[in-house]
N, C-alpha and C positions, 0 to 999 in steps of 0.2 A: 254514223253521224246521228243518225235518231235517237239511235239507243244511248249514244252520252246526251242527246237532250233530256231522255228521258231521266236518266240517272242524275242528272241536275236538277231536274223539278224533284225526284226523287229526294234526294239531301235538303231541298227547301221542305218539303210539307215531314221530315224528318226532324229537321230545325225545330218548325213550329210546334211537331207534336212534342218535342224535348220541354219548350217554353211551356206549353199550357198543362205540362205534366205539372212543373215545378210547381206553377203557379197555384195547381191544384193542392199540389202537397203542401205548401208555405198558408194557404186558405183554409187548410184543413186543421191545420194545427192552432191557429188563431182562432177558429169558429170552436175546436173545444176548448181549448184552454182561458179564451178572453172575454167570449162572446156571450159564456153563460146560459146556454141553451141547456145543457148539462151541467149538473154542480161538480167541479172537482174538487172529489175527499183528500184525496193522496199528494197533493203539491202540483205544481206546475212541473213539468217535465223542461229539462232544456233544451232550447231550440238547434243550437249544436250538436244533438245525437241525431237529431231528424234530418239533421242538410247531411250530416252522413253517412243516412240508409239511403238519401235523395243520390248522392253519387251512383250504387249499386244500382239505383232504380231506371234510371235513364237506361243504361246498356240495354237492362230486363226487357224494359215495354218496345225496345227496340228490334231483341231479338223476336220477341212474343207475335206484333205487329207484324213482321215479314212474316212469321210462321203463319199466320193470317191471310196472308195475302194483302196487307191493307196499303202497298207500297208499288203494285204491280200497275201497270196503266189497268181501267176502270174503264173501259170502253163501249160496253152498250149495259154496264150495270146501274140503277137509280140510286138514288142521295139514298132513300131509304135501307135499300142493301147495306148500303157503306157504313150506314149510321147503323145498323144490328152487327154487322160484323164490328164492329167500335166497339159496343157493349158485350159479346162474346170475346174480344180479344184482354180489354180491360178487365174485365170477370176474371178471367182466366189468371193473368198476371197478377191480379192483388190479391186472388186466390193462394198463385205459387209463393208470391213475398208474403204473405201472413204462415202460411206453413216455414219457409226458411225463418222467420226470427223467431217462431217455435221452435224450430227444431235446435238452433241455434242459443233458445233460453231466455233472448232478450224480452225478458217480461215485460220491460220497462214503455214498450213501445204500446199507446192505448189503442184497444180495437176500436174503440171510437172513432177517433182520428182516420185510421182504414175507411170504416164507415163512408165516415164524411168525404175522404178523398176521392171513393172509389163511384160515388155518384156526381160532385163537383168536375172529375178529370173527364166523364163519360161525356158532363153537358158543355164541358171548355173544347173537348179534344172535335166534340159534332161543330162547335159553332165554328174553330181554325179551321176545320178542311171546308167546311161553305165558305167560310171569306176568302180563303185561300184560294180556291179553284175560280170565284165569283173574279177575285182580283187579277189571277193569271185573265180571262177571256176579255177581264176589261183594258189591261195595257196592250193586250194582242189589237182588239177592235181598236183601240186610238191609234195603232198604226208602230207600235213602240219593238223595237229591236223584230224588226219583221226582216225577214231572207226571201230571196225571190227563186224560184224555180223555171225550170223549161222539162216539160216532159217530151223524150220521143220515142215517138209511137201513138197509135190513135186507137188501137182496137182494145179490146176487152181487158189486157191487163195494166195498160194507159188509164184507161178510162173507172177502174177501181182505184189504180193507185190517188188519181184527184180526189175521188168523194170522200177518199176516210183520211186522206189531208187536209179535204174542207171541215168533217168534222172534228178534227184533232185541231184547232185553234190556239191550244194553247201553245203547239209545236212553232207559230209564228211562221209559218212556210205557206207562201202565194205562189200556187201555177200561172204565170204570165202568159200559157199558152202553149199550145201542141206543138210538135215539130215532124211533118210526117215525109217520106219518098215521095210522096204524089203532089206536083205541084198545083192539081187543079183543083185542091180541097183546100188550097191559103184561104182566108177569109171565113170558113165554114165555120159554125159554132160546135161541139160534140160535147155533150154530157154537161154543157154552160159554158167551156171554155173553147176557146179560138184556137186556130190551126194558124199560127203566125209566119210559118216558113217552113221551108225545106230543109233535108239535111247541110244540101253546101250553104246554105244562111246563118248558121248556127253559130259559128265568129261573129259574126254583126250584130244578132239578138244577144247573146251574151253580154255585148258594151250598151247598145241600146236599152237594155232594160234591165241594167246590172245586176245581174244572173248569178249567184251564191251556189246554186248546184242544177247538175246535171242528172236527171232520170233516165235512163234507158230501157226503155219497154219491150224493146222486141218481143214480136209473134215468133214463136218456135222454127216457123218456117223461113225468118228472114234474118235466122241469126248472124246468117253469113256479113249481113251491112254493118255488125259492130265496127269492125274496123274500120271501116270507111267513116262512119259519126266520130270515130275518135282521130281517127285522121283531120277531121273538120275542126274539132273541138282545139286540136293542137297541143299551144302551149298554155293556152289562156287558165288562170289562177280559179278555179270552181272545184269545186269538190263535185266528182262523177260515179253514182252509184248505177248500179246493173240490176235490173229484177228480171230473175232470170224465168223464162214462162216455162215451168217444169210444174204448175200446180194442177194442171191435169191429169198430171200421173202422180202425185200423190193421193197416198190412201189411207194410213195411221198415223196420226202424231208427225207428221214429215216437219223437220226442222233445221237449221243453220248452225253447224259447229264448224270448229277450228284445232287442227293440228299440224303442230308443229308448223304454223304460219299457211296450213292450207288450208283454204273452205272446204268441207265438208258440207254436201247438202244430202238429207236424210229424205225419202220417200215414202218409207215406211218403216216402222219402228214399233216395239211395247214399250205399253208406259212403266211396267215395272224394271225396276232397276233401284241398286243400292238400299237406300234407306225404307223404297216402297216394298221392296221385297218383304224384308223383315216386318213391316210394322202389317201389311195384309196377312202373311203368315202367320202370326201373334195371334190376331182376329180370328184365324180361322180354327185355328189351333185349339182356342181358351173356346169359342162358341161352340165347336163340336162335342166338348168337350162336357161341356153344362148341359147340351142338348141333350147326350147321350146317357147322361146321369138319371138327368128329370123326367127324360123319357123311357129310361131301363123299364118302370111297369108296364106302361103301355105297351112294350115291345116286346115283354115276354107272354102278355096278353095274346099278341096278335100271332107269336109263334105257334102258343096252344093251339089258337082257333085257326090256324092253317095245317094245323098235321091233324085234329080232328075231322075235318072235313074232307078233307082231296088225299092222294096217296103223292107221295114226291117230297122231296127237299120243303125248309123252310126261305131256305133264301134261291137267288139265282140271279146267276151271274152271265153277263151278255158285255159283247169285246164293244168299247168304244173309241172314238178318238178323241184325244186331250192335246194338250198343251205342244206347241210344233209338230202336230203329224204324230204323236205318240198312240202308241193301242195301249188301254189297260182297261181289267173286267170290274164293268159297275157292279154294285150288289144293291139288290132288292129284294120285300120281301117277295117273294113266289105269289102270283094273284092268277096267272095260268094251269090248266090241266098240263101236266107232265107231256110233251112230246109235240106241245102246243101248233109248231111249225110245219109237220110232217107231211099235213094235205095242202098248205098254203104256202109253204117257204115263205123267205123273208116278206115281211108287209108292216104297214100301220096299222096300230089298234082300233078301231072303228065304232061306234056308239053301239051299244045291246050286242058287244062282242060275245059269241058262242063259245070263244075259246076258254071266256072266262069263270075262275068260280065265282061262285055266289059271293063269297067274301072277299074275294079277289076285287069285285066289280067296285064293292063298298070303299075298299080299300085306296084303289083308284081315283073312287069320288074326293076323298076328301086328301087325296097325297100321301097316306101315312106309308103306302108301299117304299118310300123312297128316303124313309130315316135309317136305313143301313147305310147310306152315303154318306154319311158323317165317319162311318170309319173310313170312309173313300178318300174323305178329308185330312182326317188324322193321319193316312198314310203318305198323303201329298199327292195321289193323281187328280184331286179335284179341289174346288175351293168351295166358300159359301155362297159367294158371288161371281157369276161371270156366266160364258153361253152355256146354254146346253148342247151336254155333247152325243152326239149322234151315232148311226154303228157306222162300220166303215161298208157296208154292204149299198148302205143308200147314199153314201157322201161322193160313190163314184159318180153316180149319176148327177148329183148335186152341181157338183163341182163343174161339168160341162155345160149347164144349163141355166145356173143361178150365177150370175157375177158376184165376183169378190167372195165368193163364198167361204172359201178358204181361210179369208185372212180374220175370220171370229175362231182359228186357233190360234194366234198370237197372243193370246190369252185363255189362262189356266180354264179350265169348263168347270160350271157350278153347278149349286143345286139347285139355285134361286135365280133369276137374272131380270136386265130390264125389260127383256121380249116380256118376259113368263110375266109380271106384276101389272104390265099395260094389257096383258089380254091375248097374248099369240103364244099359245102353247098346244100344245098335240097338233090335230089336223084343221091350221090355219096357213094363212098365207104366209109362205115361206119366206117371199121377197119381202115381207114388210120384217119377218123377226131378224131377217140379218141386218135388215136398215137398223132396228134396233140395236143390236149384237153390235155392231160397229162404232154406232153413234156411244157407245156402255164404254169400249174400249178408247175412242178418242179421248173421253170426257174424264177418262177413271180418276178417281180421288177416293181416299178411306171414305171421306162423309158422304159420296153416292153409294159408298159399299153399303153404309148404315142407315138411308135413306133407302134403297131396295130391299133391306133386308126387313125394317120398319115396317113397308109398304104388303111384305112376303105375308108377315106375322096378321094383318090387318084384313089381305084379300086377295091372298095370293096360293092358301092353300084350298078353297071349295074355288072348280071353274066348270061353267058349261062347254069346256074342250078339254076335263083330264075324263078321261076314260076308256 
């Protein structure tokens, strides 16, 4: 029921943005051609070809917009965001329409006109969504097409579900009040709202405070009383949603689908899938690629001055785990003495390590050991972004001792990540980089891939913990 609320504010501020498109375009065309701000050599153009590029254009900013995100509920982001992403989405759009009637031939179409549109639509498109959202909160507050609620349950997932219904206003939904098993909380106030009744009262609040829907909050442990509320609830005409308290054990991306008419509830999940797949793979693909190019001197640089100095290989290879539980051997260049392990077995590398050479150490300092991992890339067992990945020698132990540790393989391991760019790389606190590691994988998007990897280039490769 929300989500068609949603999808209807959705089609309105859709509406609007369709209007203040045209209006932009119909204003653009009159400001070069009437307005004389520019002299036109070549004739007036007719206004008839512009209403219809204006048809095609409508769909565009439509599709462009979602692809944006500028359609999705906005729920702890500022006017300010919304308004840059306004200008990044419209950029983009008059961007793609100026190359299609290039490419298309239509010369006839003034870049002027573009011009003019594409700063007029930026400043029409910011001013519809502030009046527009300004206008939804003001018919909510006068009281206008409002629904009344009853939640039950009082504890912690009750008591969330109110505060982000009080802040969601525009949704016009009023909690009337708790409905809890305990009758000796009636009267009590919790989180602002009142505990009005008990389960068997839930018929007579329904009429008494004409009640449009029904919450159901249960605590995990009280699921058993659905029946019984819905028992209460009977036959009476409300629409009755369930929020099921399973959010404690969610851990990735946990989400709500449907098949073939059954819920689906997801606890944990990767975000890559379909279309994400491809377009991270492209990234990784095309950047390892230019890496490896641009940096061929460098690297044949650094193979010299590792078989000049030490006896052994130029690279080396150490088993790690990646993507689902997989083993595969990272390469780097070689910054250890040959046999490095033989008195110490497996361990971490430690500041003024002995093991290391002199070049090796350098090497380390500044990360350059670890541009052989763009063929890691190229081959598909790692990406550019995402955790790092660890040997399997130490992740046994990991694994019993660190929660969740596991689930930063649900995602492909990289070279770069958002532990490694905040500061937690080599021998740092562990607990904090997989808080990072997780929070990379909840969030993932191309544009934080390009934003770690920005941050990598910036101050991510000198750290006072590679070594």
């Amino acid at each position: 029921m929300l989500k068609k609320h949603s999808k209807f504010f959705e089609s309105l501020l859709l509406l609007a943005d369709w209007c203040a498109l045209s209006v932009s375009w119909i204003t653009a065309y009159y400001l070069r051609c009437y307005a004389e701000i520019i002299p036109v050599y070549k004739g007036i153009p007719p206004l008839k070809n512009y209403i219809i590029l204006l048809i095609f254009m409508i769909p565009l900013w439509g599709i462009v917009f979602k692809t944006f995100g500028l359609y999705r509920p906005r729920r702890v982001s500022t006017k300010l965001s919304e308004i840059i992403d306004i200008v990044k989405a419209s950029t983009f759009a008059t961007l793609m329409l100026i190359s299609l009637t290039f490419l298309f031939r239509q010369d006839e179409f003034s870049r002027v006109i573009f011009l003019f549109f594409w700063i007029i639509s930026i400043v029409f498109l910011c001013f519809t969504r502030v009046i527009f959202r300004k206008f939804l909160r003001f018919i909510r507050h006068k009281g206008f097409n409002q629904r009344y609620a009853l939640v039950v349950g009082t504890e912690k997932l009750g008591q969330e579900l109110t505060s982000k219904l009080r802040k969601h206003l525009e949704l016009g939904i009023q909690v009337a009040g708790f409905v809890s098993d305990d009758a000796n909380g009636i009267g009590k106030k919790i989180a602002g709202i009142e505990v009005i009744g008990k389960f068997s009262d839930i018929r007579d609040l329904i009429a008494r405070h004409n009640i449009d829907i029904v919450f159901i909050t249960l605590p995990f442990h009280s699921h058993y009383q659905l029946k019984e509320v819905l028992e209460h609830i009977g036959d009476e005409m409300v629409t009755i949603m369930v929020l099921p308290d399973l959010f404690d054990f969610v851990t990735l991306r946990g989400n709500v689908s449907e098949f073939e008419g059954m819920p689906l509830i997801s606890l944990r999940d990767t975000p890559l899938y379909g279309w994400s797949v491809i377009l991270k793979r492209t990234l990784d693909v095309v950047f390892a690629t230019i890496v490896l190019i641009v940096a061929a001197p460098i690297m044949l640089t650094i193979a010299i001055g590792i078989k000049l100095t030490s006896e052994g290989p130029v690279f080396y290879k150490q088993e790690r785990m990646g993507l689902d539980g997989r083993l595969f051997n990272l390469l780097k260049f070689r910054t250890m003495y040959i046999n490095a392990e033989e008195q110490t077995g497996p361990v971490w590398t430690k500041k003024n390590d002995s093991r290391c050479t002199k070049i090796g150490r350098l090497l380390r300092m500044v990360s350059l050991d670890e541009l052989p991992q763009f063929f890691n890339v190229l081959r598909g067992d790692m990406s550019i972004v995402g955790p790092r990945p660890e040997r399997p020698v130490f992740i046994k132990n990991f694994r019993n001792t660190t929660p969740k540790y596991m689930l930063r393989h649900k995602m492909k391991a990289g070279i770069t990540g958002w532990a490694q760019v905040c500061g937690f790389r080599g021998n740092t606190s562990l607990e904090k980089r997989i808080k990072y590691d997780l929070y990379y994988i909840e969030h993932w998007s191309m544009k934080f891939d390009l934003k770690i990897i920005w941050l990598t280039l910036w101050r991510g490769f000198i750290n006072k913990h590679a070594y």
